[in-house]
Residue frames as a rotation matrix with the C-alpha (Angstrom) as fourth column:
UNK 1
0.582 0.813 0.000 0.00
0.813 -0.582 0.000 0.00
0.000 0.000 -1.000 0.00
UNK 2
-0.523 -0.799 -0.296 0.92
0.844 -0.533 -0.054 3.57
-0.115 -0.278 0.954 -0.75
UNK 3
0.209 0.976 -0.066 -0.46
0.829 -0.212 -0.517 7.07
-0.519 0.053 -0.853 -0.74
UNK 4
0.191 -0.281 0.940 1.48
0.899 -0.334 -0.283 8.39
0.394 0.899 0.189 -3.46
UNK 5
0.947 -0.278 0.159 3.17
-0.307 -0.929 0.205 10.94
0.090 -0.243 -0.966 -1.26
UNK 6
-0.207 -0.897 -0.390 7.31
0.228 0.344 -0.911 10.67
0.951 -0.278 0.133 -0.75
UNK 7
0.823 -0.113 0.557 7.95
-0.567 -0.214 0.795 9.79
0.029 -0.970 -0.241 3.14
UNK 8
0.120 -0.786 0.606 10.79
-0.992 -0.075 0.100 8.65
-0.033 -0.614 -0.789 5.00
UNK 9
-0.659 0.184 0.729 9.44
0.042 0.977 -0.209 5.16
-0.751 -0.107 -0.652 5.75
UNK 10
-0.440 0.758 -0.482 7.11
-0.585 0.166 0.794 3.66
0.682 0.631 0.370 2.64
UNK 11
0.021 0.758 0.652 3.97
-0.985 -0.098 0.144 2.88
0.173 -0.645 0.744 3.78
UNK 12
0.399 0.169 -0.901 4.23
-0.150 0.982 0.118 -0.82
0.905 0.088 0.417 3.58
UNK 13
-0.565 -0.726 -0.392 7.20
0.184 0.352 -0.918 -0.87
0.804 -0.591 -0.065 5.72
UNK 14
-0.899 -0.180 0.399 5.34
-0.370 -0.174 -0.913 1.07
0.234 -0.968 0.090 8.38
UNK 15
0.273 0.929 0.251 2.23
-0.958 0.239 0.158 -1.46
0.087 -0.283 0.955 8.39
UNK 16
0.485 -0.155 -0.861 4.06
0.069 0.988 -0.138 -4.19
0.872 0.007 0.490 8.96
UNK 17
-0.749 -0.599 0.281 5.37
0.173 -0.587 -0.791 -2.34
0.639 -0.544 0.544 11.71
UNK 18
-0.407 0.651 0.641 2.06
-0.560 -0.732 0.388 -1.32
0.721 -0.201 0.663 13.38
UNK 19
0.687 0.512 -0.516 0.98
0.013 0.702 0.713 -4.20
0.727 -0.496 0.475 15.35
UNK 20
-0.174 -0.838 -0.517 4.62
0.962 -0.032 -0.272 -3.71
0.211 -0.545 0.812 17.14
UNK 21
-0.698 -0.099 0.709 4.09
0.074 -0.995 -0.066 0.14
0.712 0.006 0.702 17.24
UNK 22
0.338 0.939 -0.066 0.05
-0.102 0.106 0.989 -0.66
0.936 -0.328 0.131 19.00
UNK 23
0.847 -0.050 -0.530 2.05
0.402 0.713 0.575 -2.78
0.349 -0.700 0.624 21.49
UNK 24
0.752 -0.477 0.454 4.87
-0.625 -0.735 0.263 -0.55
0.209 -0.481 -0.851 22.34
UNK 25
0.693 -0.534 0.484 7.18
0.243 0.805 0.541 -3.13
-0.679 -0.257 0.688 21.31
UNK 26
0.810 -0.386 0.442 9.53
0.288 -0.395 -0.872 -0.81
0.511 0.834 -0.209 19.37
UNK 27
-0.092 -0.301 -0.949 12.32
0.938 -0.347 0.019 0.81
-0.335 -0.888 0.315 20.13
UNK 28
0.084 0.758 -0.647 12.10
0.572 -0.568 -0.592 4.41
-0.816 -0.320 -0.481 20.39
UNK 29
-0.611 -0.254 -0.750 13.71
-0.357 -0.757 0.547 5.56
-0.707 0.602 0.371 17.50
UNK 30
-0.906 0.412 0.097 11.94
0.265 0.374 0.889 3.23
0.330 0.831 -0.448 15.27
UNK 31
-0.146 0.937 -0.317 8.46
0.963 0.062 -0.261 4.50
-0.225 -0.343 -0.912 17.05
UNK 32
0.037 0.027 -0.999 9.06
0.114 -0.993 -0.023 8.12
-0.993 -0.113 -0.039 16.53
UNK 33
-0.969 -0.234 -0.084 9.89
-0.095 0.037 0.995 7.13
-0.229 0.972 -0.058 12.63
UNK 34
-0.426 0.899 0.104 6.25
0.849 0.358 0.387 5.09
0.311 0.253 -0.916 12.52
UNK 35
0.138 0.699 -0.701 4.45
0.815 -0.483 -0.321 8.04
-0.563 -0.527 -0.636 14.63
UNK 36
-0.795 -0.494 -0.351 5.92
-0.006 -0.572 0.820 10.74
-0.606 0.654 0.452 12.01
UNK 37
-0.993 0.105 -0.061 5.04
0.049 0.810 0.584 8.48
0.111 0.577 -0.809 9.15
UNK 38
-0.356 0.837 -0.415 1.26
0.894 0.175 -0.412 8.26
-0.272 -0.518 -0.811 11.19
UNK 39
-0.164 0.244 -0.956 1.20
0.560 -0.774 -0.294 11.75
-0.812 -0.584 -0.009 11.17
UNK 40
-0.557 -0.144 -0.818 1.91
-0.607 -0.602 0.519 12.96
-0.567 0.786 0.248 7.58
UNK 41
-0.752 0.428 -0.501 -0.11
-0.464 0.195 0.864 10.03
0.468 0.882 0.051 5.86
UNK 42
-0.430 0.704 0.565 -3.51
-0.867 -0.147 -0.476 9.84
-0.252 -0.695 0.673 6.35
UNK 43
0.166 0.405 -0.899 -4.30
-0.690 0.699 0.187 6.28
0.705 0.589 0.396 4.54
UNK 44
-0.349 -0.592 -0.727 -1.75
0.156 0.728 -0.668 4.73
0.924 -0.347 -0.161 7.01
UNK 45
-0.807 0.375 0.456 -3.40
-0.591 -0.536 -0.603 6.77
0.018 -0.756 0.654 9.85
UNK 46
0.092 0.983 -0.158 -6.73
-0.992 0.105 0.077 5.21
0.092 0.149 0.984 9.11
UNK 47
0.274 -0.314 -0.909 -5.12
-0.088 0.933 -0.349 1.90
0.958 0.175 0.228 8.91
UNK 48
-0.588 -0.618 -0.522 -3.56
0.366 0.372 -0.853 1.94
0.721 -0.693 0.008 12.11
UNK 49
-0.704 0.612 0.361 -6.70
-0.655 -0.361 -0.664 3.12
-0.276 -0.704 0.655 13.94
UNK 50
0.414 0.596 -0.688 -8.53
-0.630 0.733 0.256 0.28
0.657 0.328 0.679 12.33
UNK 51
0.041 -0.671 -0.741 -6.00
0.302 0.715 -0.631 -2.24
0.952 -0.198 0.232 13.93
UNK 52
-0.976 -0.170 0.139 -6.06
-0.107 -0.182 -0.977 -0.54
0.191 -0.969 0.159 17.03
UNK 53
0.188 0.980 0.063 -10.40
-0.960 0.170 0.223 -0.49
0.208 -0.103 0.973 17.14
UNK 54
0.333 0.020 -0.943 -9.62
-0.210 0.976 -0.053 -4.43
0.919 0.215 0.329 16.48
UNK 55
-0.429 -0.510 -0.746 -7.33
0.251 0.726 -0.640 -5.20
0.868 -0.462 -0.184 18.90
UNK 56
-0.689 0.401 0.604 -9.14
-0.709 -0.196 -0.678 -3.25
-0.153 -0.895 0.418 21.71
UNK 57
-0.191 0.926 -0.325 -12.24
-0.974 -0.139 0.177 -5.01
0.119 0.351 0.929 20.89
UNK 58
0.550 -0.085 -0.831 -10.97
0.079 0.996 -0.049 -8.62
0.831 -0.039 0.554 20.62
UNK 59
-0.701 -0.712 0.032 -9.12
-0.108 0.062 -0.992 -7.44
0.705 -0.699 -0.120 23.68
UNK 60
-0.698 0.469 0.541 -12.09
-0.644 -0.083 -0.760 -6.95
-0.311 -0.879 0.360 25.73
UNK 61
0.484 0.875 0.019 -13.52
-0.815 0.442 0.375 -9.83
0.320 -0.196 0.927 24.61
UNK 62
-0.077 -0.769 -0.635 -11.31
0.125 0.624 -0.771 -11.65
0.989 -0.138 0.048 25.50
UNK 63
-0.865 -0.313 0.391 -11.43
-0.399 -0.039 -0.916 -10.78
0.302 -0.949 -0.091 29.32
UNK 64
0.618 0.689 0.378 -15.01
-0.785 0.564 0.256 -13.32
-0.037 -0.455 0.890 29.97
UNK 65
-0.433 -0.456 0.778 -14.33
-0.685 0.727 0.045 -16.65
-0.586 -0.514 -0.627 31.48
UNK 66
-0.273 0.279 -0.921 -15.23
-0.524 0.760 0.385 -20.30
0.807 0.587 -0.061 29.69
UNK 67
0.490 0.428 0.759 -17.19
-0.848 0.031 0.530 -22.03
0.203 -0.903 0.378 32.01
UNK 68
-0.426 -0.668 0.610 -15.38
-0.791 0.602 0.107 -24.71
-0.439 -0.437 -0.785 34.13
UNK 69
0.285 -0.204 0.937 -16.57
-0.270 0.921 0.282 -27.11
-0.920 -0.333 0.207 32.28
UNK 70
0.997 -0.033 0.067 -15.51
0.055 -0.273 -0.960 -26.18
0.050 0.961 -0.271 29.07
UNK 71
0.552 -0.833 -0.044 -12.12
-0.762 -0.482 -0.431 -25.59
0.338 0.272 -0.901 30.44
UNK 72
-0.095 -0.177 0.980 -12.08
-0.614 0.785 0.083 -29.02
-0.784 -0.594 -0.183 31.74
UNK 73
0.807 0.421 0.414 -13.27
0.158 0.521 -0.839 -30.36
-0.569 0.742 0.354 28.56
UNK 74
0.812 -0.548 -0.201 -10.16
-0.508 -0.494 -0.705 -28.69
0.287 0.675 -0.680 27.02
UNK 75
0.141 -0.815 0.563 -7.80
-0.970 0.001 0.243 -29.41
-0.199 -0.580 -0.790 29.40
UNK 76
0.428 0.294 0.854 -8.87
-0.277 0.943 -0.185 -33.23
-0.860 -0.158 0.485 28.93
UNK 77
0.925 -0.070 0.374 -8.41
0.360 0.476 -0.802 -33.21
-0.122 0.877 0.465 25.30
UNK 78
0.769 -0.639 0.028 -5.50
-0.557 -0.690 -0.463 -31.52
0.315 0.340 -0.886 25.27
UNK 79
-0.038 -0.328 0.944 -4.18
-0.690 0.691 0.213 -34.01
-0.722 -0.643 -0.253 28.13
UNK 80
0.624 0.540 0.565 -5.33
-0.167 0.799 -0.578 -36.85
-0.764 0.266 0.588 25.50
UNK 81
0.827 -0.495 -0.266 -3.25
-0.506 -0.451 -0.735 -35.06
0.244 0.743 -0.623 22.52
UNK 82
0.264 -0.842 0.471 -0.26
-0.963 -0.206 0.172 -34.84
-0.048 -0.499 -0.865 24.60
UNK 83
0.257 -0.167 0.952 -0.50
-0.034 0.983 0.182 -39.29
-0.966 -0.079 0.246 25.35
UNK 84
0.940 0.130 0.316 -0.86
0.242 0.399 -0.884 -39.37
-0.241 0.908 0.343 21.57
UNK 85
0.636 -0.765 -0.106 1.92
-0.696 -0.508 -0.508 -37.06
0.335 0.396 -0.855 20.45
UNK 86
0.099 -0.579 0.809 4.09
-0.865 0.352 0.358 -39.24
-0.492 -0.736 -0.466 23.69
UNK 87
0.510 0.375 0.774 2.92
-0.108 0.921 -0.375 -42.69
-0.853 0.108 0.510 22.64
UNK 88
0.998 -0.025 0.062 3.99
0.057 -0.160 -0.985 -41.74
0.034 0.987 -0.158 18.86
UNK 89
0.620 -0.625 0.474 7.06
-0.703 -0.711 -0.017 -40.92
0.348 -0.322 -0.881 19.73
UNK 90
-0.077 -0.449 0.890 8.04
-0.672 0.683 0.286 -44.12
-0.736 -0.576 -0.355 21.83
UNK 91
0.795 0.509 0.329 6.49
-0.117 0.662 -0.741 -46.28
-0.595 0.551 0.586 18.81
């Protein structure tokens, strides 16, 4: 993706970048490069406020419990997996 303006960083680079930028998993110079970058193009802006909307969202759903027996029902098959995976293994 580009928005046919010249920048510093092309836009690709800094959307492959954004999910690390959301998460403050940059370091700062590369964050100040993407937040620039944010600032001067508004396609990539719009993009990276999509992706943030998302991840809040699927964050807070994310914060209900599975009832206990659903997570028992996992835990079981998962437990079952494991023998298999083991069992293979010794065979």
């Amino acid at each position: 993706m580009t928005c046919g303006d010249p920048h510093d960083k092309d836009c690709a680079e800094v959307l492959e970048r954004v999910f690390f930028f959301i998460d403050n998993e940059l370091p700062t110079a590369d964050s100040s490069e993407i937040q620039q970058h944010l600032d001067e193009c508004g396609p990539c802006l719009e993009k990276y406020d999509l992706e943030r909307t998302v991840k809040t969202l699927v964050q807070r759903s994310c914060s209900e419990h599975a009832p206990e027996t659903l997570r028992d029902k996992v835990l079981l098959r998962i437990r079952q997996v494991q023998v298999e995976i083991t069992e293979t293994r010794v065979d």
